[in-house]
VEXBADREN-552344 format. One record per residue: residue number from 1; residue in one letter; x, y, z of N, C-alpha, C in turn. Coordinates in nm, 2 decimals. Last residue first. Example, Ala and Ser with C-alpha at 12.3 -4.5 7.8 and 13.67 -1.06 7.14 Angstrom:
[titor 2, S, [1.28, -0.22, 0.71], [1.37, -0.11, 0.71], [1.29, 0.00, 0.79]]
[titor 1, A, [1.32, -0.57, 0.78], [1.23, -0.45, 0.78], [1.32, -0.33, 0.78]]
This chain:
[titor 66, X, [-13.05, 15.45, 4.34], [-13.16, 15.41, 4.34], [-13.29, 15.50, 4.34]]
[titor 65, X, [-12.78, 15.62, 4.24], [-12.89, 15.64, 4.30], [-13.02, 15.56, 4.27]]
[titor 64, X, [-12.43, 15.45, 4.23], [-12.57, 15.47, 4.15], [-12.71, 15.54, 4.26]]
[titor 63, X, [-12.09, 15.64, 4.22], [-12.22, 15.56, 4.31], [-12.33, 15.62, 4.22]]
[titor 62, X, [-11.98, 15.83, 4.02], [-11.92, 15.68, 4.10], [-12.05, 15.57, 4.14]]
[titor 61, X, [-11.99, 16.06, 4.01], [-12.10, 16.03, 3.91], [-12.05, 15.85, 3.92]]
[titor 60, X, [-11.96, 16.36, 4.17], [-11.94, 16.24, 4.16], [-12.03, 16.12, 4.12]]
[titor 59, X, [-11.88, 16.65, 4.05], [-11.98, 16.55, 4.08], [-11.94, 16.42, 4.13]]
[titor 58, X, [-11.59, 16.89, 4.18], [-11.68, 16.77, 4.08], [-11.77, 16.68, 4.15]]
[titor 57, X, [-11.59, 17.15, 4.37], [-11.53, 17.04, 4.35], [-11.67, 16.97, 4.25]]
[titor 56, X, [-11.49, 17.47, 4.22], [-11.60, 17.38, 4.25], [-11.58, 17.21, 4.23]]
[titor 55, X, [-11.32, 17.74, 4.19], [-11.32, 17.59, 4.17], [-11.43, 17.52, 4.25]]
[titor 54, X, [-11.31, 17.99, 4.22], [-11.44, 17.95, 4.16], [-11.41, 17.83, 4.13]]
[titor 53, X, [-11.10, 18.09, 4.38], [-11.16, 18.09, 4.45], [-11.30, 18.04, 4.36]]
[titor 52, X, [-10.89, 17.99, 4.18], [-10.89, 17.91, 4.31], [-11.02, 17.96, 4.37]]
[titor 51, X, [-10.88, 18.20, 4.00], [-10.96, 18.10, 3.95], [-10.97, 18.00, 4.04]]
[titor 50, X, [-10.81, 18.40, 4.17], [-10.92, 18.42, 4.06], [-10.99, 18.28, 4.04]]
[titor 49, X, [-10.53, 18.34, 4.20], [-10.60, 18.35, 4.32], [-10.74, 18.35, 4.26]]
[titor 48, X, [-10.43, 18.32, 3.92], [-10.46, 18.22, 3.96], [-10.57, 18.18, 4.10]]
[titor 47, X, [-10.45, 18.60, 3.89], [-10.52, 18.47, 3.76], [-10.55, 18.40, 3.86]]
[titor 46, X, [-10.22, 18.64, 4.03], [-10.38, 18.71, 4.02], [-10.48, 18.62, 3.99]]
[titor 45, X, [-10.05, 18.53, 3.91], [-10.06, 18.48, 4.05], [-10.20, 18.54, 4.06]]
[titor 44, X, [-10.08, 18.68, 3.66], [-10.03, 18.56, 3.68], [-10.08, 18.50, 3.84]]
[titor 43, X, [-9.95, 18.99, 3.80], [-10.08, 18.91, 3.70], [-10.14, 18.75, 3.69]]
[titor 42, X, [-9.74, 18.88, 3.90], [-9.82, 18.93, 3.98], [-9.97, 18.90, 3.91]]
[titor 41, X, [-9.54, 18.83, 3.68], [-9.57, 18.73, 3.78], [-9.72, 18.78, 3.87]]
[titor 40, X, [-9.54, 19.05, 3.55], [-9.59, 18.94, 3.48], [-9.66, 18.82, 3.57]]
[titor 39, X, [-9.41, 19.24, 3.71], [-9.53, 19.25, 3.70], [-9.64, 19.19, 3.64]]
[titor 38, X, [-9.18, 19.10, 3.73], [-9.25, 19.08, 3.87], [-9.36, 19.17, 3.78]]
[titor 37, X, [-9.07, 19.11, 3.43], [-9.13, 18.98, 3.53], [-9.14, 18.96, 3.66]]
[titor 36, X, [-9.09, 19.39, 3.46], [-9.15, 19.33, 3.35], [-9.18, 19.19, 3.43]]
[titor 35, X, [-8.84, 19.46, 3.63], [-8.97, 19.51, 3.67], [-9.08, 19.46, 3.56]]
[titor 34, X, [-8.64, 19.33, 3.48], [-8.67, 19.29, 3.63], [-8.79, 19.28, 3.70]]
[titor 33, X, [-8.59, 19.50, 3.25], [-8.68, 19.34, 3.23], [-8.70, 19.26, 3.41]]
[titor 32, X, [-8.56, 19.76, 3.38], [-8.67, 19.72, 3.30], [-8.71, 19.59, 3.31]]
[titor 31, X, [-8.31, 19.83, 3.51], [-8.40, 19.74, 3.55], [-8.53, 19.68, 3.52]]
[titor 30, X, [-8.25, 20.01, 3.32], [-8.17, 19.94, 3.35], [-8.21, 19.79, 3.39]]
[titor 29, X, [-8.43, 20.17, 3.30], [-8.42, 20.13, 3.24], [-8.32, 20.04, 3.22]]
[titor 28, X, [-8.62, 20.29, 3.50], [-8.52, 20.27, 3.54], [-8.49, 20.15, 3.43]]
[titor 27, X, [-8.85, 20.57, 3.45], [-8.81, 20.42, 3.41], [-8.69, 20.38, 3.42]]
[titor 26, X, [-8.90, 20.86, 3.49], [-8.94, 20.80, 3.59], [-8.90, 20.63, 3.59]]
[titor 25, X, [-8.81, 20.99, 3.18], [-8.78, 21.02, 3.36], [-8.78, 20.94, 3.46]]
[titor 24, X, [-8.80, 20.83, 2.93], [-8.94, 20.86, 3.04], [-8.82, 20.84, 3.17]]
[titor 23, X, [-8.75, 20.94, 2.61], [-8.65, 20.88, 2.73], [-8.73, 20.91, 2.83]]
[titor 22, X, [-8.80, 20.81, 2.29], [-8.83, 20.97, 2.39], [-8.81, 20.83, 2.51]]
[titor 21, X, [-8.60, 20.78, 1.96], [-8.75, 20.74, 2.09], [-8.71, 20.85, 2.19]]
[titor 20, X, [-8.60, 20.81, 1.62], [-8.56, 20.87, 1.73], [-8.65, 20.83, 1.86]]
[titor 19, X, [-8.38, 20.86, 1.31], [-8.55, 20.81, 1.41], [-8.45, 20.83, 1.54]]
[titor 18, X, [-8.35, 20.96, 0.95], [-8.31, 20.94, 1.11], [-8.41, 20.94, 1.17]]
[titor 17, X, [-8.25, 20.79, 0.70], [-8.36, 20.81, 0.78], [-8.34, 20.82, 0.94]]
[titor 16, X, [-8.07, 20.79, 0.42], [-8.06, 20.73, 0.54], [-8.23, 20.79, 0.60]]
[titor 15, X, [-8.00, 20.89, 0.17], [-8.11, 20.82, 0.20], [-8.12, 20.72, 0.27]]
[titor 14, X, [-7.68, 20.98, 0.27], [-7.81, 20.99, 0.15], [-7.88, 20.89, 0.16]]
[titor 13, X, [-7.62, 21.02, 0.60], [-7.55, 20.96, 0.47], [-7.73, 20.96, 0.41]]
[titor 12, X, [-7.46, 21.17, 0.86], [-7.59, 21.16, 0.82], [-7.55, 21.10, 0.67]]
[titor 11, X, [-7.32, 21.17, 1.18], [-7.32, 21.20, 1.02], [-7.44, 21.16, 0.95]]
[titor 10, X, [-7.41, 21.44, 1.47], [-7.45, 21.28, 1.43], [-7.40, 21.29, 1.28]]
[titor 9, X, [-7.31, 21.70, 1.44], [-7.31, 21.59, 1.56], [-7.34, 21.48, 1.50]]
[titor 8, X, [-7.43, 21.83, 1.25], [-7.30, 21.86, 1.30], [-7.27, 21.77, 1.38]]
[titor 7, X, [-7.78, 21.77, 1.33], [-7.66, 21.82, 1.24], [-7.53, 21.88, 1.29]]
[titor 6, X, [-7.95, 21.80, 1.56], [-7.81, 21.67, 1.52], [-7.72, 21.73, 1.45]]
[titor 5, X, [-8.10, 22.07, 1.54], [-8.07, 21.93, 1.64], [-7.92, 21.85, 1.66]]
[titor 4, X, [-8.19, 22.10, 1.32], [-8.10, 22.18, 1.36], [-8.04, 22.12, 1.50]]
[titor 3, X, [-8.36, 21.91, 1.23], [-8.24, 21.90, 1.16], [-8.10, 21.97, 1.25]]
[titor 2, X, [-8.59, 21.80, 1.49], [-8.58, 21.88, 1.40], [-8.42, 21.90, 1.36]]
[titor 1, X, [-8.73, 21.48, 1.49], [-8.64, 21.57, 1.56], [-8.59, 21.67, 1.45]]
């Protein structure tokens, strides 16, 4: 961010480092970790519809074949 920015507003102390993140419009940041584990969960439940439909039931290796 350029100096002319802050200066006068924020204090600034010698060999400090100013930083700075960018604020997205559209992110209800309030409700961030809300919307994080329903999109965790959804993934997840995906997974699992995924691997329910390639289950193949097992041999059965019980009874001998003559």
């Amino acid at each position: 961010m350029p100096e002319t920015r802050w200066k006068g507003y924020i204090k600034d102390y010698s060999g400090s480092t100013m930083m700075q993140c960018k604020i997205h419009k559209g992110i209800d940041y309030a409700e961030i970790s809300n919307t994080i584990k329903l999109q965790r969960k959804f993934v997840i439940d995906k997974i699992h519809e995924i691997m329910n439909k390639r289950i193949y039931s097992a041999l059965d290796f019980s009874t001998k074949v003559n």
